[in-house]
N, C-alpha and C positions, 0 to 999 in steps of 0.2 A: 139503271140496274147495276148492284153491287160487282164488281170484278168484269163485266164486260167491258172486252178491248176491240177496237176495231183496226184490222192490220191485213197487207196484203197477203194472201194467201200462197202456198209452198207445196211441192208435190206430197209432203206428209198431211194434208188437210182433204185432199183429194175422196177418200172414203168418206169423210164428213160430210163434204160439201153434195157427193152422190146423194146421202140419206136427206140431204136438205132440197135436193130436186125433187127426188122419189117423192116423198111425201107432202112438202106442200105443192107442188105441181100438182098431182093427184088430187089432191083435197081442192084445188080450187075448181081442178076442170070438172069433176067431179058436182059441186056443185052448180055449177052451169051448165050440168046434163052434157058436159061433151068428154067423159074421161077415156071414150076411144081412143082420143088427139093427145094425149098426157104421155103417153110413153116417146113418141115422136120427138117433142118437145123438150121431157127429159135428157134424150138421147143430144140431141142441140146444145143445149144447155151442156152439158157435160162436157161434148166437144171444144165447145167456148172456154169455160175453165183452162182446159188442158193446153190448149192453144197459150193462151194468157201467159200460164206457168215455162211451157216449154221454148217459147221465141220470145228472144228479150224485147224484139219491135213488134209483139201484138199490135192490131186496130185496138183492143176492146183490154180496156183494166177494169180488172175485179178490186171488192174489197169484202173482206169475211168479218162478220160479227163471231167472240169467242168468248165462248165462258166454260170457267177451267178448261183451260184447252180444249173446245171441243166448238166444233164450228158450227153455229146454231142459223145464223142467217149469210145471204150475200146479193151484193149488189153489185151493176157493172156502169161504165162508161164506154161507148165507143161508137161508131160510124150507126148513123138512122139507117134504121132499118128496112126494109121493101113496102110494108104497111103504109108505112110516114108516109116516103119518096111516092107513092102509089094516091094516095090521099089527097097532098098537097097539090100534087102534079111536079114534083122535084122543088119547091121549093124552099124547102128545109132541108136541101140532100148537102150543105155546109155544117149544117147544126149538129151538132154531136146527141147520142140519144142514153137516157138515162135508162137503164132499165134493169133485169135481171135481180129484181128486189123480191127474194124469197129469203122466209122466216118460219124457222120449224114449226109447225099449227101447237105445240105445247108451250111455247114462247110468243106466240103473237101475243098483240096488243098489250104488250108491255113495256114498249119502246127502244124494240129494236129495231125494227125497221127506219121509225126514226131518226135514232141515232149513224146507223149506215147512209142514209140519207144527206145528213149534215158534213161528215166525214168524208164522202164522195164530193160535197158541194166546194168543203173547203181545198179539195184537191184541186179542182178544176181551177179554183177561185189561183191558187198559188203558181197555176202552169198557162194563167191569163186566159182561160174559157173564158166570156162573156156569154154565152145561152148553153141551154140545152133544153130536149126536148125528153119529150115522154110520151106512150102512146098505152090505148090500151084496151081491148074488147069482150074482156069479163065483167058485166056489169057490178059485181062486189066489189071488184078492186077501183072499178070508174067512183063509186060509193065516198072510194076512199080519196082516188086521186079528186074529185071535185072538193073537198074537205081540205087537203091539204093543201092543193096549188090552185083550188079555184077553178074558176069557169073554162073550160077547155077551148085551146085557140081555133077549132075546128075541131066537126064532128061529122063523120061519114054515116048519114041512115042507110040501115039496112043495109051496110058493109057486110058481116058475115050469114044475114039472110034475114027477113020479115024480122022488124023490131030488135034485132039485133047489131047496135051500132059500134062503130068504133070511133074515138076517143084518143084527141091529142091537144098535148098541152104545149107552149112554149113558153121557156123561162128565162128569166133577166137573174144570172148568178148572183149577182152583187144585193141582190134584193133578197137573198141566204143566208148569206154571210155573214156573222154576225164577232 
């Protein structure tokens, strides 16, 4: 995509980065019939961000997709999450967890997410990550992550209740990297 930059985010991106929760957050849970949990989650997510920006030793680094200045997508790095560690039974509670990859719904599937993607990988790649994982139990997004990263290294049935699974992958960075 012409003039997208991918670059860590600053408290002037902050309103941006809100409208990029608000709305793809919504739109996702939304479509999996659970958009009660959307505001919750938003509210998380947001906290995250903020955290990120305001203490220079965050767990969890963001990185923001921008086009003309305006902050369309974002993704994060940082400590696995309670799902993982829950799942695995702690076994991945070393492995850092890839997530927070939202992409305003007028910009998807254009290759921004993507591109935040690669930008995060080569991050890790350069601060000597070797894994990271990912988890996930919206079945669209499972859709997506089986598509991108393949077969999922574990799957919890009936994790968030009848036919409703959750979904984690584990990844070799260097196998990214490109």
């Amino acid at each position: 995509m012409d003039g997208l930059r991918i670059e860590r985010p600053v408290s002037a991106d902050l309103h941006s980065i809100d409208v990029v929760y608000e709305q793809a957050i919504s739109l996702a849970f939304a479509d999996e019939g659970i958009s009660e949990e959307a505001a919750e989650e938003v509210e998380y997510k947001k906290s995250l961000v903020r955290k990120s920006i305001e203490v220079s030793d965050a767990d969890t680094v963001f990185m923001v997709a921008k086009l003309d200045g305006k902050v369309i997508g974002t993704i994060s790095f940082g400590p696995c999450g309670d799902d993982i560690k829950e799942c695995t039974n702690n076994v991945l509670d070393d492995v850092g967890e890839l997530g927070g990859l939202y992409v305003l719904p007028s910009y998807q599937g254009q290759g921004v997410a993507s591109a935040l993607i690669r930008a995060m990988i080569q991050h890790l790649a350069s601060i000597g990550v070797q894994h990271f994982c990912l988890d996930c139990g919206l079945r669209e997004a499972q859709r997506k992550w089986r598509r991108k990263f393949g077969t999922p290294y574990m799957i919890a049935n009936d994790y968030w209740g009848v036919g409703a699974h959750h979904m984690i992958w584990l990844c070799d960075v260097a196998a990214w990297v490109r």
